[in-house]
N, C-alpha and C positions, 0 to 999 in steps of 0.2 A: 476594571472590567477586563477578565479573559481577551485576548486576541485570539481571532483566526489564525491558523496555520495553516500556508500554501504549501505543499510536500509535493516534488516533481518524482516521480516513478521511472527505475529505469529496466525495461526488459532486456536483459544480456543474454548474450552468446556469444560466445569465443572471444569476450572480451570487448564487444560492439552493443550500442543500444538499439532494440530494433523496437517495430509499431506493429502490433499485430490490431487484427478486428474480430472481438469476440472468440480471446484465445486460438484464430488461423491465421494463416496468410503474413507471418510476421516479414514487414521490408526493413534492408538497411539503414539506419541513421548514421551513426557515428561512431569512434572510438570513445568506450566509456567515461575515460578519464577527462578528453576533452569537453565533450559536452557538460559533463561536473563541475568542472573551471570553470568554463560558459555560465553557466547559471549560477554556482558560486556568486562570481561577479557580478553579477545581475541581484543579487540579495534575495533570492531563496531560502524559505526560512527550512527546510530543510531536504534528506533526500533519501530517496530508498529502493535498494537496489536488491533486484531478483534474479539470480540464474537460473532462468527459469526450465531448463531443460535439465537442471542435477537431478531432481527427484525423479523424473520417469527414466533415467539412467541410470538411476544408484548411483552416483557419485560423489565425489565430495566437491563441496563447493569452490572455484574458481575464486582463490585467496590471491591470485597475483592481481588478478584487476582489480578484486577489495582492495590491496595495498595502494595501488596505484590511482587509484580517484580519491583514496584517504589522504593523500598526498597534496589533493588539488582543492582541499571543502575543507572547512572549520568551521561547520554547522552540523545539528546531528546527523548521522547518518547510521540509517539502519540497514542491514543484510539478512537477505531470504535466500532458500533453495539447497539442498541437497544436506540440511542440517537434523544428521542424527542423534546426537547426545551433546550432555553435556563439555565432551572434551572437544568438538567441534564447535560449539556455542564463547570457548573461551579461544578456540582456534580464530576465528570468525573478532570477537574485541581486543586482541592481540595483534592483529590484520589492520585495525583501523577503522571499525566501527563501534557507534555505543549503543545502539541497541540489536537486537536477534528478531529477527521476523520467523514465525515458524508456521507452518500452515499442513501442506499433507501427512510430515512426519507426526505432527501434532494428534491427526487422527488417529494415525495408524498405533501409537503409544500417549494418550495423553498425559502421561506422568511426566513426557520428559516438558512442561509447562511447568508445572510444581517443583522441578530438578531445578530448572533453570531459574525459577525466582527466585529458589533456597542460595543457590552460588551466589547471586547476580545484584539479587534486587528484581522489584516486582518492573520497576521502570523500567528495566532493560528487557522485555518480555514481551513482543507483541503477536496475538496471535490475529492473522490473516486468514479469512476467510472465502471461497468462492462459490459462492451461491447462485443459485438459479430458480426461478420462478418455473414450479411444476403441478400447481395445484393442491388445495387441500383436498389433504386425505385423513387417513385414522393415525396413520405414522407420521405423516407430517401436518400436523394443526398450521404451521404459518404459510404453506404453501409454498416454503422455501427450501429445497435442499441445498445441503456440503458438497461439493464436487474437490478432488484432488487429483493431483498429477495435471494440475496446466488444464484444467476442465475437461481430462478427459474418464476421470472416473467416478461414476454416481456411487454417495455411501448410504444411502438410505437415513444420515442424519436430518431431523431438522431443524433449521440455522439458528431460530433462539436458543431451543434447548442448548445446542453445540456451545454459544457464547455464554450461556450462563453456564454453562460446567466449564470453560475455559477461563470466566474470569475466578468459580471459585477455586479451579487449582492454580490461577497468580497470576495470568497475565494481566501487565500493566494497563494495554490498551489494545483495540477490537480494529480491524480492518474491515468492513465490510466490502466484498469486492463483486459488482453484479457480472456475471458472466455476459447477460444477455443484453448488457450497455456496452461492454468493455467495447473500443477504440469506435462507437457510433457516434460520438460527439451528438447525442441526443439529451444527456443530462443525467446526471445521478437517478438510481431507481432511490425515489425519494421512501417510499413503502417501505422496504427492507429495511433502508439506513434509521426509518428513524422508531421502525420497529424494534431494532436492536438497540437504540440510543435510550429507549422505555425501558429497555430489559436489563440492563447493567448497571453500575456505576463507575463505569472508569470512561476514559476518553474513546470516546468511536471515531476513525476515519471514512469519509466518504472513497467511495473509488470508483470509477468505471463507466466514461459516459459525458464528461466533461467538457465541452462544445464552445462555450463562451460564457463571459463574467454573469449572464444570469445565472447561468447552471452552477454556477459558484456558490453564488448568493443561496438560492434553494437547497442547497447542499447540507450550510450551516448554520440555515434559520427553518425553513421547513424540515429537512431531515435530522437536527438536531445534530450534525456531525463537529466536533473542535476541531475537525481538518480535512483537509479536501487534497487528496492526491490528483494532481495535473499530470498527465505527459502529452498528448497528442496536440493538443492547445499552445504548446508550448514548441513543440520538436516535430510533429508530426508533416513528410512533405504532402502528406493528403490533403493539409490548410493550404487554402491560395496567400495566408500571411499567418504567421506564427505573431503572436504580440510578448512585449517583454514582460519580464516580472514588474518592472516599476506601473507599465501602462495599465498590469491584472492589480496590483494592490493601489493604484488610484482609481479606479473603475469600482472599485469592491468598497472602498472609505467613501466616496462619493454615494453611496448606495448605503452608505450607516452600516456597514460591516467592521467592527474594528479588528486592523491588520496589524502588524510591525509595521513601523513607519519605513521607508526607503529614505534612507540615508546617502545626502552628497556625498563627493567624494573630498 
């Protein structure tokens, strides 16, 4: 049997993790690297890191922090934010990541998905998506729109159609990321995630909304997710207690989820 995958999410800026609620308001956590170490050691099974201000600034993605928390993790690790083409996509696993998160650029040119699986491999390919509950309409039957630029720009996509033309130009695996959950600790939008988990064949991520080990649970048995991106649950000072990785993958196997096991040291 498959195991779950626990994937800790990191929103950077300038090199620091911060929390935002519902794409605002982001507060300071940490220097990137350390908290990677942190949960590194903690057995994380893996992590994925956004900077998340390249894209609405055209920039290129902050490779010195990539470096520097590739430095501190020997689990996969994936990078998102400010990635234009394929010659920043191999900038980015030369850095010290193995897989490419891709998300606004991905709308703005969807070929560079198909670029990137031709170089790379499909594995290495994940497209990230930010969706928002807007109602059906005639352009959008799921009631879900695309949003890019850090949720601040509506594309008129909507989010099935988006993921199946994204897995059929090669991405490995689907992020499903709810805008309208992101940092409420109220629980995966179970709808979306497992609307998309019908629509594809490759692995979908839950994301946004993650509160405590039920919302886990629901994640990747009602929403159909193989993976459940955590951050605030884990890092966030808005919890009155942050619990470990070992505490969320014994709470999750106790519940009949099978995890990686947390190995002594």
């Amino acid at each position: 049997m498959l195991t779950k995958r626990l994937i800790a999410c990191f929103d950077v800026v300038d090199g620091r993790v911060t929390k935002a609620q519902q794409f605002q308001d982001n507060i300071d956590v940490a220097p990137a690297e350390d908290l990677a170490q942190q949960l590194y050691e903690d057995q994380i099974d893996e992590i994925v890191f956004y900077d998340i201000t390249a894209s609405a600034q055209k920039r290129k993605i902050d490779l010195d922090t990539v470096r520097r928390v590739a430095q501190h993790v020997f689990v996969p690790f994936t990078v998102g934010g400010g990635i234009r083409s394929v010659e920043d996509m191999f900038a980015v696993l030369k850095a010290g990541a193995e897989k490419i998160s891709i998300d606004s650029m991905a709308v703005r040119n969807p070929s560079i998905i198909r670029e990137g699986a031709e170089a790379f491999g499909r594995q290495c390919v994940v497209l990230s998506t930010q969706v928002k509950h807007v109602g059906v309409s005639a352009g959008l039957p799921s009631g879900y729109e695309v949003f890019i630029d850090g949720a601040r720009e509506a594309t008129g996509l909507d989010a099935l159609d988006w993921v199946r033309r994204g897995e059929d130009l090669g991405a490995g695996e689907i992020v499903v990321n709810s805008i309208d959950r992101d940092g409420t600790a109220s629980g995966y939008d179970l709808e979306i995630t497992s609307a998309v988990a019908d629509a594809v064949n490759v692995p979908v991520i839950a994301s946004g909304g993650a509160g405590n080990v039920d919302h886990i649970v629901d994640g990747v048995t009602t929403g159909g997710a193989q993976a459940a991106i955590i951050s605030s649950i884990l890092y966030s000072p808005r919890f009155e207690r942050n619990p470990s990785v070992r505490e969320l993958k014994t709470a999750l196997s106790e519940r009949g989820v099978p995890v990686r096991p947390y190995l002594d040291a």
